[in-house]
Backbone bond lengths (Angstrom), bond angles and torsions (degrees), N, CA, C in turn:
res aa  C-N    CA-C-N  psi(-1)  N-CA   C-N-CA  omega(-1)  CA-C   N-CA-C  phi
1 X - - - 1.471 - - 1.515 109.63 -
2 X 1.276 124.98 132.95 1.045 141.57 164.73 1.714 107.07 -32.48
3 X 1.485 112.53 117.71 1.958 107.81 168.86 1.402 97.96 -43.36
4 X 1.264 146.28 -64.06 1.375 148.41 -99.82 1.730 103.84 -123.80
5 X 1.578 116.09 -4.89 1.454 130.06 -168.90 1.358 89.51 -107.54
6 X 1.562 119.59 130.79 1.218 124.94 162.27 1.539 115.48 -75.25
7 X 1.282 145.37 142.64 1.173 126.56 -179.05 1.434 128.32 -71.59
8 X 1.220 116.21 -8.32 1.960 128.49 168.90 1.631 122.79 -81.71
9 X 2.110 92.93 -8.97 1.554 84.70 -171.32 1.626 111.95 -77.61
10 X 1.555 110.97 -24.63 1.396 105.97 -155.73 1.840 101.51 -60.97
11 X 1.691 112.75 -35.72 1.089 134.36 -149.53 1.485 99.04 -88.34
12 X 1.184 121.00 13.88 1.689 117.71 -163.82 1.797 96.26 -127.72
13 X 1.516 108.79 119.75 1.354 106.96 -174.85 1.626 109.24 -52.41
14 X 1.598 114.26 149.70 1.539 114.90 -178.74 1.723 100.12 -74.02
15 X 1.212 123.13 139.96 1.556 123.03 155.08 1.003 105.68 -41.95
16 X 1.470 167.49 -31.56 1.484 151.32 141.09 1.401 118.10 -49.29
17 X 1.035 143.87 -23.70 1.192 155.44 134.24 1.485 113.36 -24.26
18 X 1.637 114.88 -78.35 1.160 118.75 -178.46 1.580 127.13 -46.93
19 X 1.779 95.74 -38.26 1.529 101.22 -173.66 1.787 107.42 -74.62
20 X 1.047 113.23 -32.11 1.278 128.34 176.60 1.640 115.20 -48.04
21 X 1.243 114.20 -58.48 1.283 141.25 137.02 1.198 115.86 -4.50
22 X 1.462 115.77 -80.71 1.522 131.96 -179.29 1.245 122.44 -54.83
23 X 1.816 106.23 -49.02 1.458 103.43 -175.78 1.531 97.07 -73.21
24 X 0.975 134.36 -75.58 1.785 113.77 171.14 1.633 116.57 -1.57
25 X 1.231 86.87 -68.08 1.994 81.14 -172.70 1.162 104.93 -43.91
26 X 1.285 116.14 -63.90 1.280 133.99 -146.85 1.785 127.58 -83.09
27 X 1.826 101.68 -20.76 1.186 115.37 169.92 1.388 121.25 -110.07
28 X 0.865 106.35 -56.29 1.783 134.92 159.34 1.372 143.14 -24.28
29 X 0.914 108.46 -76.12 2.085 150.40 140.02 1.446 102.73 -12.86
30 X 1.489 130.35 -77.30 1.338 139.08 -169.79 1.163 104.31 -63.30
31 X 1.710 115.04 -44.07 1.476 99.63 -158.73 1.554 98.47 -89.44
32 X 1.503 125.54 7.17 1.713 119.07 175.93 1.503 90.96 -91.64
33 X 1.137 121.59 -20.77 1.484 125.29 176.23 1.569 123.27 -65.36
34 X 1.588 111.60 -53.74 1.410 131.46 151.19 1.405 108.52 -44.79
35 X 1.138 142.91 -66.52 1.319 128.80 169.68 1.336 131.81 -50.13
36 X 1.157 121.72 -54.08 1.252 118.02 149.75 1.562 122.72 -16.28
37 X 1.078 90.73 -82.16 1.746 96.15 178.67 1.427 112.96 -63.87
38 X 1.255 140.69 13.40 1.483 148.47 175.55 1.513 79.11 -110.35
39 X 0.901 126.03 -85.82 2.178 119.31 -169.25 0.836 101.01 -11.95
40 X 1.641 126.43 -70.58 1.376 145.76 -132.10 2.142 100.50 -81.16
41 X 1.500 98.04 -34.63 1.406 106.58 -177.42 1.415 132.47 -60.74
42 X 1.382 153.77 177.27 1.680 155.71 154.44 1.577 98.28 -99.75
43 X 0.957 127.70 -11.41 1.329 106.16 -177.07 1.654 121.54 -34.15
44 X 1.266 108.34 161.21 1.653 92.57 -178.23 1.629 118.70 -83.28
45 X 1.130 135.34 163.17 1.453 129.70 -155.05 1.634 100.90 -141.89
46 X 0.979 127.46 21.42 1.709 148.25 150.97 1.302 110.02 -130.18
47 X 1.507 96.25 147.11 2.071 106.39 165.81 1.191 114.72 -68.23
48 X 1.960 109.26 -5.90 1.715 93.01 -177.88 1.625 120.08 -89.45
49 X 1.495 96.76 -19.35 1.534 125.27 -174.29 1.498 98.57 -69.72
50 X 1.457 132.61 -27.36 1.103 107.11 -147.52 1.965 98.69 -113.45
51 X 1.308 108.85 175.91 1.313 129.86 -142.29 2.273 88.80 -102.69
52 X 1.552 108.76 119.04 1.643 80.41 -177.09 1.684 95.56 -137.28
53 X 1.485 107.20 27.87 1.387 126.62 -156.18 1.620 96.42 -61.53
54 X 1.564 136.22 -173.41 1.207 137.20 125.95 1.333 135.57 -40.98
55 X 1.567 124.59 132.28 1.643 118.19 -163.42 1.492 112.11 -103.70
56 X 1.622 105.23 -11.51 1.617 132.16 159.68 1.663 96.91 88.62
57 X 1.503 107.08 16.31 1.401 89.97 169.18 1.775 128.82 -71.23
58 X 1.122 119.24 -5.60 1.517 134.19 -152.31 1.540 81.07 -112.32
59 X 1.353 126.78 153.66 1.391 123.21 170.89 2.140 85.21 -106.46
60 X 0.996 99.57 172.94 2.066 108.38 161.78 0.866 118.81 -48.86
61 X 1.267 131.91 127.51 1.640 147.67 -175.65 1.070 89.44 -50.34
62 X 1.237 155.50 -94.27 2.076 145.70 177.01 1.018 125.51 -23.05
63 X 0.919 127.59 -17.35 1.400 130.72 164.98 1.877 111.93 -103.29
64 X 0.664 114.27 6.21 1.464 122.70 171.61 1.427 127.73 -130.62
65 X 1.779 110.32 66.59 1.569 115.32 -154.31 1.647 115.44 -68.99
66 X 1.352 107.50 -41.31 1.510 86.26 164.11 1.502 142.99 -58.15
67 X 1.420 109.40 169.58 1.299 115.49 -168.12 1.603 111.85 -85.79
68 X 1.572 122.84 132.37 1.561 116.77 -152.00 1.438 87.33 -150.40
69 X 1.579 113.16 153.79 1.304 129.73 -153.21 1.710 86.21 -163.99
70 X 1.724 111.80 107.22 1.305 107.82 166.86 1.291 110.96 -124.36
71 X 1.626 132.01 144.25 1.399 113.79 143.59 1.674 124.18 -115.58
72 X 1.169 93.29 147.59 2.006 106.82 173.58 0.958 104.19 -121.28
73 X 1.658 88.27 152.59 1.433 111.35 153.28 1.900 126.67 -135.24
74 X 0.884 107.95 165.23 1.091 96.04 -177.26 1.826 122.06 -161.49
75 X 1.120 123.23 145.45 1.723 126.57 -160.39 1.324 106.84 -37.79
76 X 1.371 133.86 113.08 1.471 147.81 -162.69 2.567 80.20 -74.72
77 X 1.483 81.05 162.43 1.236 100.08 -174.95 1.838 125.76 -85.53
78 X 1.214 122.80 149.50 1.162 136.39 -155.91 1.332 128.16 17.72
79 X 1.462 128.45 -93.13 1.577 113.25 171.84 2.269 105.11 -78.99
80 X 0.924 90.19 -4.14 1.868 71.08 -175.48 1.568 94.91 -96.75
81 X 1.228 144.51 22.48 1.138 154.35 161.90 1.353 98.86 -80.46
82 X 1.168 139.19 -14.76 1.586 131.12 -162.08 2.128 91.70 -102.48
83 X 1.000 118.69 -30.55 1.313 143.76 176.82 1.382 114.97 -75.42
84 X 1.271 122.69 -67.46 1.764 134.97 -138.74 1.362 122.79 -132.95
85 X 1.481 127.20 162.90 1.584 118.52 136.68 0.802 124.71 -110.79
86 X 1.452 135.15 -154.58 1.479 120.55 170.85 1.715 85.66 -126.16
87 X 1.301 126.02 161.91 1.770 114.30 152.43 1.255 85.97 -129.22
88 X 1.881 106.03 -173.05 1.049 131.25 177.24 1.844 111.59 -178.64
89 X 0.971 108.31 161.50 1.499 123.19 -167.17 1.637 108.56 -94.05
90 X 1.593 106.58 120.11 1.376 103.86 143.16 1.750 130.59 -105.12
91 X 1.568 111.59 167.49 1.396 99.52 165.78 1.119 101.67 -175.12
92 X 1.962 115.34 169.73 1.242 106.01 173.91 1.657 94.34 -179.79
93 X 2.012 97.24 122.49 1.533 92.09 -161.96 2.022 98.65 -75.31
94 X 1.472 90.25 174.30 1.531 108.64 167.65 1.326 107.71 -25.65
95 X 1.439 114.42 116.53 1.594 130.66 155.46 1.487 114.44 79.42
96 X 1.517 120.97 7.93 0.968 145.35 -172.87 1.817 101.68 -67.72
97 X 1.275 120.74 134.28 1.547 113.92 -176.90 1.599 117.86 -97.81
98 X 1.409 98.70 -19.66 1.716 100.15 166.38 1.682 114.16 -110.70
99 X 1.081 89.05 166.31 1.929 106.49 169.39 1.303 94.92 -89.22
100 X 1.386 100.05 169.60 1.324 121.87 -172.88 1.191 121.01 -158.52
101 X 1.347 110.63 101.65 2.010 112.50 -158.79 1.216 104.25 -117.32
102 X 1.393 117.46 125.17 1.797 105.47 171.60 1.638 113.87 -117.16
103 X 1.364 123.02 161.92 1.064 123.44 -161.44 1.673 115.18 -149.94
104 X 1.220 117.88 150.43 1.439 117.67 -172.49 1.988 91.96 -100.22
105 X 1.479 118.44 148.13 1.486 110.73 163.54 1.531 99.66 -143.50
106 X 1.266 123.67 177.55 1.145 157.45 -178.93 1.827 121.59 -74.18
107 X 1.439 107.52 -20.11 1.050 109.39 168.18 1.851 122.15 -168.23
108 X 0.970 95.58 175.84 2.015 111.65 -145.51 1.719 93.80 45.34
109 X 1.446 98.10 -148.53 1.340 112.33 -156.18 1.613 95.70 -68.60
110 X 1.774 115.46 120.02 1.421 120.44 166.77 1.550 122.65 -31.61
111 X 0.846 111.50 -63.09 1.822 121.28 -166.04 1.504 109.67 -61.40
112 X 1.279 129.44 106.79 1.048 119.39 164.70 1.463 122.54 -130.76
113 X 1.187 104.31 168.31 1.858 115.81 -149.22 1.530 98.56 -122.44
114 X 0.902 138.64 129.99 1.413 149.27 -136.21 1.506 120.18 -38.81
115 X 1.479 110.17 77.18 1.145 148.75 169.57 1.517 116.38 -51.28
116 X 1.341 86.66 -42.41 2.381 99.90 -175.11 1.679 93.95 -130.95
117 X 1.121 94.91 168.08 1.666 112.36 167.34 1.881 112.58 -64.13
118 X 1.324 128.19 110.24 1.313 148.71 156.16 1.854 85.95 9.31
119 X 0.967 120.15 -53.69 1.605 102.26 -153.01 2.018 102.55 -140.40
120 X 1.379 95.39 15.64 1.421 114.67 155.85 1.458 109.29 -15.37
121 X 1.761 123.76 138.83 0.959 113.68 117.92 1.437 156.70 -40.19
122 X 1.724 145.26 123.36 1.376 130.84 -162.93 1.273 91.55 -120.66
123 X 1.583 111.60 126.09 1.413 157.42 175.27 2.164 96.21 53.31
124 X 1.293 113.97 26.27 1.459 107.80 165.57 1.723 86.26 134.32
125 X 1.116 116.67 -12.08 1.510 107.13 -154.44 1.597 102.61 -119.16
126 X 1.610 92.83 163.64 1.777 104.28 -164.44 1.146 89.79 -97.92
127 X 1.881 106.23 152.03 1.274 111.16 -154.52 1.567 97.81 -129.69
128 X 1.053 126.29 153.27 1.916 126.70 -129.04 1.714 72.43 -131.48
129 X 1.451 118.58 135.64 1.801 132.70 149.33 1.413 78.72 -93.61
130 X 2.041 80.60 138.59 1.477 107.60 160.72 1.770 107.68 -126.37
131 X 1.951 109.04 22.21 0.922 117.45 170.14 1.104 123.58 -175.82
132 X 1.683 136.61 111.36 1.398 131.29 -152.72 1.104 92.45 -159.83
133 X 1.831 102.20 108.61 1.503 113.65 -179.84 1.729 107.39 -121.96
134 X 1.057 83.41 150.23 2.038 88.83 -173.43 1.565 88.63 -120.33
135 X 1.877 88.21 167.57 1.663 99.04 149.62 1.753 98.73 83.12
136 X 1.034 106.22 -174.12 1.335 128.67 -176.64 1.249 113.43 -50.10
137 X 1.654 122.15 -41.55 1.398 128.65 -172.54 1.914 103.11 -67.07
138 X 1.769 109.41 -51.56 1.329 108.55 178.42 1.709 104.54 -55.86
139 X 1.542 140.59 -52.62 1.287 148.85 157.76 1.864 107.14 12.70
140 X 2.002 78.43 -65.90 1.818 71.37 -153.34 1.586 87.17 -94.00
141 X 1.324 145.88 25.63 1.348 151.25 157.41 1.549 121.72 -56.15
142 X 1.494 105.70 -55.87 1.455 123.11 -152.41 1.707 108.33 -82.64
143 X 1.558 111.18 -18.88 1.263 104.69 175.97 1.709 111.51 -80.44
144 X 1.294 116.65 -17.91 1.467 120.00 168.03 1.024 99.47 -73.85
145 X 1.257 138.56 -68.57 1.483 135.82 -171.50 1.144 121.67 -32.47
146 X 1.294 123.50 -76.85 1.536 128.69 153.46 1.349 125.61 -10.51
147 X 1.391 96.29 -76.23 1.624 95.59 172.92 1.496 128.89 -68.83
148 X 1.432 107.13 -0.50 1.304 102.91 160.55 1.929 122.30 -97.10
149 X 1.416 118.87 -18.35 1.096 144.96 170.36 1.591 94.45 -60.82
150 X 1.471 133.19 -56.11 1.392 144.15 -163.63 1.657 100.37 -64.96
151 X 1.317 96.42 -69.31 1.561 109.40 166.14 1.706 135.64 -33.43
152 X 1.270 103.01 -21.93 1.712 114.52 -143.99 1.392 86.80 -65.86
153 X 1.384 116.27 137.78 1.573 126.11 -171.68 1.640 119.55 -76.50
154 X 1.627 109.55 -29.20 1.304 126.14 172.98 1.373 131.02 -102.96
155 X 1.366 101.15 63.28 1.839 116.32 -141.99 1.756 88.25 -118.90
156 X 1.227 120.11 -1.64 1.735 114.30 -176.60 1.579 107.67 -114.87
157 X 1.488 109.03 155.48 1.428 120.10 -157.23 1.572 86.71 -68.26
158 X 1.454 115.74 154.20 1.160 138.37 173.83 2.261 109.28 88.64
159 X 1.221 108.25 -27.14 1.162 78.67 177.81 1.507 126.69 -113.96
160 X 1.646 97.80 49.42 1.749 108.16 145.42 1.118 89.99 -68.30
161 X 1.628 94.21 143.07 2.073 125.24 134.12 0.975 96.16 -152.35
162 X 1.835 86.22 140.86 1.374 118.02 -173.39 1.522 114.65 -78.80
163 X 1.386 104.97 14.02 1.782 104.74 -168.70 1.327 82.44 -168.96
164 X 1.586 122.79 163.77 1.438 100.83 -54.51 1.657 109.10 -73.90
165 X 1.658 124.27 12.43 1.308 130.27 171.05 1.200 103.56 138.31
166 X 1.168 121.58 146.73 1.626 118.67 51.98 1.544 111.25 -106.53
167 X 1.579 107.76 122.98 1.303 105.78 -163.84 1.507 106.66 -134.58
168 X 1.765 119.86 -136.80 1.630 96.35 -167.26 1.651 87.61 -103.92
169 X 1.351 132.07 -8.80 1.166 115.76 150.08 1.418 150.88 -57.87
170 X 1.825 86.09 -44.40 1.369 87.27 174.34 1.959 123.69 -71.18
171 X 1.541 104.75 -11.10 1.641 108.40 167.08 1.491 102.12 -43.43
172 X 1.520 103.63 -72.63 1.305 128.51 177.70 1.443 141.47 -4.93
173 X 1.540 88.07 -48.79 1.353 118.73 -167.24 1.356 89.71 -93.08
174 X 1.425 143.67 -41.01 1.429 158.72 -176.21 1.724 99.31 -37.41
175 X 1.632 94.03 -62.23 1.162 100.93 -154.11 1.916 109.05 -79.61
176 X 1.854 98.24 -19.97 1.432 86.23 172.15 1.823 124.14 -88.97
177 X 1.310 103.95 5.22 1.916 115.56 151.40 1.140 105.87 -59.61
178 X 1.306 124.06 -58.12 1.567 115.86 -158.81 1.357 102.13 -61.71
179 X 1.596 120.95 -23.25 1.479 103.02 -151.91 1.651 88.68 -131.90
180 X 1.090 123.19 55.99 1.864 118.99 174.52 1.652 120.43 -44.97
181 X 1.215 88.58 -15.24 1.876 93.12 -173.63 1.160 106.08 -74.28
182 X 1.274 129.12 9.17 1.800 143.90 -165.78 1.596 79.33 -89.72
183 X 1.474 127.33 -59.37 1.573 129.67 -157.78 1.539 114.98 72.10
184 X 1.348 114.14 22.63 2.003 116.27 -177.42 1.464 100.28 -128.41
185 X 1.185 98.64 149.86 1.428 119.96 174.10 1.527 102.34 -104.94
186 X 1.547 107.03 169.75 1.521 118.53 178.28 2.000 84.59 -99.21
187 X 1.710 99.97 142.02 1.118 114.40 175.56 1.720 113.30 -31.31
188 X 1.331 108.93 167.19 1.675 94.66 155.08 1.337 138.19 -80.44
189 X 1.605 93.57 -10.02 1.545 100.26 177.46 1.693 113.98 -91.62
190 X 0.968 90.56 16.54 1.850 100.75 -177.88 1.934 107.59 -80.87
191 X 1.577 104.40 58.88 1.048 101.11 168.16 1.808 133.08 -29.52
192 X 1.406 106.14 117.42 1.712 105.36 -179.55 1.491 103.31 105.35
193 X 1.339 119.34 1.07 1.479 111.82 -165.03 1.736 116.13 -91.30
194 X 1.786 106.88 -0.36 0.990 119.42 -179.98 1.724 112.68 -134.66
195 X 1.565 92.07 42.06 1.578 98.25 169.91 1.641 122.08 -75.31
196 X 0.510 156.35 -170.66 1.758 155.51 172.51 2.211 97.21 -179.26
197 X 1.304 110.64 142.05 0.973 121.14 158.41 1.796 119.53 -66.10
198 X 0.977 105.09 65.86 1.480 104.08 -175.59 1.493 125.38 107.08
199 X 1.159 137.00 -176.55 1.414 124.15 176.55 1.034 127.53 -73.69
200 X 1.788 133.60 124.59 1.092 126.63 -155.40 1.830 96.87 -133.43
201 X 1.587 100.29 150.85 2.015 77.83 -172.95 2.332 73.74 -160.65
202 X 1.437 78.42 123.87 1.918 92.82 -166.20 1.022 122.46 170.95
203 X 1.376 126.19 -150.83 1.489 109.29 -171.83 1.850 112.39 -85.18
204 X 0.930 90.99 178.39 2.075 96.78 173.33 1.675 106.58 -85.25
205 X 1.742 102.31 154.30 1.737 87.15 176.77 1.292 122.08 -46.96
206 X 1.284 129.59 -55.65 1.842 142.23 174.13 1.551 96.97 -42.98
207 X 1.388 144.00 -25.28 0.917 131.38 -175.63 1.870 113.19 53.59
208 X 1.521 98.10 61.10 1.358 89.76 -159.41 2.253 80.44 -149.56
209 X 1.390 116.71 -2.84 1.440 134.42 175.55 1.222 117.27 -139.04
210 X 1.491 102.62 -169.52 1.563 120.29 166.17 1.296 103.73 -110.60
211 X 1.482 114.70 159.44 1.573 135.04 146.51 1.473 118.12 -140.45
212 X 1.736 99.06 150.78 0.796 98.47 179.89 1.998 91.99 -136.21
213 X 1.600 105.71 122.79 1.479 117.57 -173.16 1.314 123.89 -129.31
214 X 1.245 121.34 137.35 1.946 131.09 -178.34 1.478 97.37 -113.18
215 X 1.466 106.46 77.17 1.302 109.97 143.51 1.903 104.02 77.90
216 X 1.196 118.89 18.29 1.256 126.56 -149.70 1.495 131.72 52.45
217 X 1.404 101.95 -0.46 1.694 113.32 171.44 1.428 119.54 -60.70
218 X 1.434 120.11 -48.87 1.431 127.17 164.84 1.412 97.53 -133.92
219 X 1.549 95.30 148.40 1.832 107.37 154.81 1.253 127.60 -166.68
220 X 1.334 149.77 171.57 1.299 157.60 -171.34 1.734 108.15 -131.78
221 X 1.011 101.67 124.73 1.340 112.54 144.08 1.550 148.11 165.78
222 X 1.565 114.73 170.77 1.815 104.80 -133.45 1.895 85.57 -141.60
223 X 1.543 97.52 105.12 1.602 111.71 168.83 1.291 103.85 -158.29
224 X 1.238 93.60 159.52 1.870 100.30 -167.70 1.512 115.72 -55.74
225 X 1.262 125.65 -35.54 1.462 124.42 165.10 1.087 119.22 -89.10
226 X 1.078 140.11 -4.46 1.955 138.68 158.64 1.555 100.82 -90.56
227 X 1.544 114.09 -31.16 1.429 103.21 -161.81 1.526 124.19 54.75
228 X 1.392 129.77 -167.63 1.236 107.24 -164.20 1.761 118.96 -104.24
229 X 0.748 127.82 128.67 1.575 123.61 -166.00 1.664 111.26 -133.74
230 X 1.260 98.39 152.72 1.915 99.57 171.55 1.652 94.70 -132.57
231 X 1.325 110.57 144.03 1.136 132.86 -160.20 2.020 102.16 -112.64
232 X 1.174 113.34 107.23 1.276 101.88 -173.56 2.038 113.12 -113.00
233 X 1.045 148.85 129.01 1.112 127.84 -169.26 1.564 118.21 22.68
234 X 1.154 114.65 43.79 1.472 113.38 175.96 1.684 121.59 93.53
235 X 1.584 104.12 -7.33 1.894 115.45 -163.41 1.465 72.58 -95.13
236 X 1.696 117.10 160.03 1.252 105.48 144.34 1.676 88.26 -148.89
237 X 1.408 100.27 172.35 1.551 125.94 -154.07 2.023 88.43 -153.79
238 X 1.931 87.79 147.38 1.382 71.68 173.48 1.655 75.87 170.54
239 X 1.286 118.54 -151.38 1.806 149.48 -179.22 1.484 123.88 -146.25
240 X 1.203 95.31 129.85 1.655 120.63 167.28 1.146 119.89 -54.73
241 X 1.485 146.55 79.87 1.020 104.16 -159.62 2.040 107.13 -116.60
242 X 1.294 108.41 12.88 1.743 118.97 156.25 1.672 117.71 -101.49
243 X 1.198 113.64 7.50 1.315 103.91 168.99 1.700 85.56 -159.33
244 X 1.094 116.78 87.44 2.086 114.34 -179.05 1.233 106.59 -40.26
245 X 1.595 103.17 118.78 1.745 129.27 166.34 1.149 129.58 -170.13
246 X 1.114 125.04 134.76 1.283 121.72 176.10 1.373 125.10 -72.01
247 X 1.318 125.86 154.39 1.825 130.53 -175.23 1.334 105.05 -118.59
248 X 1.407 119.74 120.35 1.035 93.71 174.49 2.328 110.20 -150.19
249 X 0.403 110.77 172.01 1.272 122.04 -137.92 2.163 91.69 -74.23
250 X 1.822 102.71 117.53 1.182 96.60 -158.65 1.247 149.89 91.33
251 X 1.310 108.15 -18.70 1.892 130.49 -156.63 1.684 80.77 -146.56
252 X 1.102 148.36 -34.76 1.289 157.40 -173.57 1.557 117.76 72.44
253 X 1.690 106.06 -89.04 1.465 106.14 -177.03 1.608 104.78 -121.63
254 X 1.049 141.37 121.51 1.489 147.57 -177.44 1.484 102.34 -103.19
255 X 1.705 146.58 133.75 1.130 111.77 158.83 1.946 75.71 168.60
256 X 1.523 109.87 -167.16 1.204 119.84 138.49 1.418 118.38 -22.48
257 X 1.789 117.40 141.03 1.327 96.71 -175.36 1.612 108.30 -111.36
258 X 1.312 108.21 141.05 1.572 121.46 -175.08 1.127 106.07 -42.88
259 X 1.620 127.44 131.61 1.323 99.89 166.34 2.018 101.65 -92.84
260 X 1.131 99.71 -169.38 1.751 124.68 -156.56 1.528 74.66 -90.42
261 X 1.582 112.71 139.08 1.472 134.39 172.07 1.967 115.09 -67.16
262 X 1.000 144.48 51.18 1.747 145.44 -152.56 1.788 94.09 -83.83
263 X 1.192 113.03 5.77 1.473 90.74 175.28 1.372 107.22 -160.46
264 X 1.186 142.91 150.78 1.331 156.53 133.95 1.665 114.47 5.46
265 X 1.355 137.49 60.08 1.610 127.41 157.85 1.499 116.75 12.64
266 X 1.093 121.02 117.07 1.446 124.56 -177.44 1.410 105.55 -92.70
């Protein structure tokens, strides 16, 4: 034996070891887990196979006179289902006779304007509001919205990417900056939802934390409606910490269940 080797060191995992370790558990793990259970599934595995009909949750824009501001999301399609969702925005001011859903996609020009049915299934699957505001509060909503939808900087063919964005999340996420008084985040599995053009270090969308982000490649951050999260190549993992749950990469949020956003953040 080496004079100079204690005899406990060889036998003692290296601190690179451990971390190595962790991010596996912790990044890794779920999403071999998520796959798994995608193998094992029928879901359909083409956009032609799959189901993108109306889910009849929305009644007819005429028959629904107030002013309403929703967003969904819902399990992105075949293998990026093991990963992601997709969301997208509905709305429709006072007395208005249609819906009005917009959406980020993957090819020709991103932005699109009611492409699927308001409350459509996405790629076969039912698609979950994590925010549906009526009334006066949606009112003074929709003129930000808009003009941020009008605005959206990555609105020309070619600059989708599907990693780490600009994608149909990261629109998403666009539009819930403009409007923090929503108080919701896009799931954690809402791949792209923490893209930024470059390094960004400030408040959280809810404006309710901090972040600190590389380009959506890595990031951190800890406010009462993001709670605390680390952002790793796009996986992120983290804690609930206004409704206790864990986030975790693929599987999204496990925990207490969120309720649906019906009013304006006080």
């Amino acid at each position: 034996m080496h004079p100079y080797l204690h005899p406990m060191t060889s036998a003692r995992p290296s601190r690179r070891k451990l971390i190595m370790l962790a991010i596996f558990a912790v990044f890794l793990m779920p999403l071999v887990a998520r796959a798994a259970l995608y193998a094992a599934g029928n879901g359909p595995r083409s956009w032609r196979d799959a189901d993108w009909s109306s889910t009849g949750t929305l009644p007819p824009a005429a028959d629904d006179k107030a002013a309403r501001v929703i967003v969904f999301t819902g399990t992105a399609g075949a293998w990026k289902g093991i990963f992601a969702v997709h969301s997208w925005v509905v709305l429709k001011p006072a007395g208005a006779h249609d819906w009005t859903r917009y959406d980020v996609v993957g090819w020709g020009n991103p932005v699109r304007t009611n492409g699927w049915p308001p409350d459509g299934r996405w790629f076969g699957n039912t698609p979950v509001a994590i925010a549906d505001i009526s009334g006066a509060d949606a009112e003074k909503l929709i003129p930000r919205i808009e003009a941020t939808v009008n605005a959206y900087r990555f609105n020309h063919a070619g600059d989708y990417r599907i990693w780490p964005g600009p994608n149909s999340n990261s629109f998403t996420a666009a539009v819930l900056r403009a409007v923090p008084e929503l108080g919701v985040a896009l799931p954690p599995n809402a791949v792209g939802r923490d893209f930024r053009a470059g390094f960004y270090a400030g408040r959280t969308d809810s404006g309710t934390g901090v972040e600190l982000n590389l380009a959506g490649f890595a990031a951190v951050k800890l406010g009462w409606v993001e709670g605390v999260e680390v952002n790793l190549l796009g996986l992120v993992a983290g804690l609930d910490l206004r409704h206790p749950g864990v986030k975790l990469p693929g599987f999204g949020r496990i925990g207490v269940e969120s309720p649906v956003a019906t009013a304006l953040a006080k």
